[in-house]
C-alpha positions in Angstrom: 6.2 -7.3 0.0 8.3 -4.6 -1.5 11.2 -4.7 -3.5 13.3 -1.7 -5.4 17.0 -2.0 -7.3 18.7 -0.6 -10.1 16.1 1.6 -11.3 14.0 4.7 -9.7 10.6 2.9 -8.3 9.8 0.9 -5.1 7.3 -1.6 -6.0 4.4 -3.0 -3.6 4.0 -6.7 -4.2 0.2 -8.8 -3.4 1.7 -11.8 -1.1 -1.9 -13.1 -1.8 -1.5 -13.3 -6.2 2.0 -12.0 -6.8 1.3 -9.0 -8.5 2.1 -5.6 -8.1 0.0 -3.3 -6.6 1.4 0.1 -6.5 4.4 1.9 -8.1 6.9 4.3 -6.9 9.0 6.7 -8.5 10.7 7.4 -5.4 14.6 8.4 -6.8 16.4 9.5 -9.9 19.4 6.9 -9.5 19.7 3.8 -8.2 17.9 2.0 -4.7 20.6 1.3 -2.1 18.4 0.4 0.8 14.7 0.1 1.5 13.1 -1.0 5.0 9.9 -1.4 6.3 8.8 0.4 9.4 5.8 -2.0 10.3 4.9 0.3 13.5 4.3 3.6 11.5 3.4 1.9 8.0 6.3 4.0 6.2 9.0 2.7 3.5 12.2 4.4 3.9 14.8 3.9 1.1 18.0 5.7 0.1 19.2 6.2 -3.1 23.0 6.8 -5.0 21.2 9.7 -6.1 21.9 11.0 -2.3 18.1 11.5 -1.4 16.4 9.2 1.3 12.6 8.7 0.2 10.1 8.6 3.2 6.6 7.2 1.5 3.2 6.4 4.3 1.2 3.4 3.2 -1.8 4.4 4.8 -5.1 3.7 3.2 -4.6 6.9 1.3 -1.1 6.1 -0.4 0.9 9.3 -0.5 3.4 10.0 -2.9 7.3 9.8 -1.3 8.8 12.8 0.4 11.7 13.2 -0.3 15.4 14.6 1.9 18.5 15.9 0.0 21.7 15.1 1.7 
């Protein structure tokens, strides 16, 4: 599970214990969308500091690339 709001980070959530499992610092401002893309195993989130963050959750975690509108 993921989940991301009014700060900077996207959070990775254990649906098996309910703790969190990986941390993001994905944005400077605020989270104003996040999706899963379940066939590629990317997040995708935008930001109201106008960036959209693209991070892989492959076995080896990358850190978010991020776009500048």
């Amino acid at each position: 599970m993921f989940s991301a709001g009014d700060s900077s980070h996207i959070n990775v959530w254990s649906l098996d214990d309910g703790h969190m499992t990986r941390s993001f610092e994905a944005h400077t401002g605020s989270t104003t969308a996040l999706t899963w893309l379940s066939h590629v195993r990317m997040l995708v989130s935008t930001s109201l500091d106008h960036t959209m963050a693209v991070i892989p959750l492959t076995r080896q975690c990358h850190e978010p690339r991020l776009y500048r509108r």
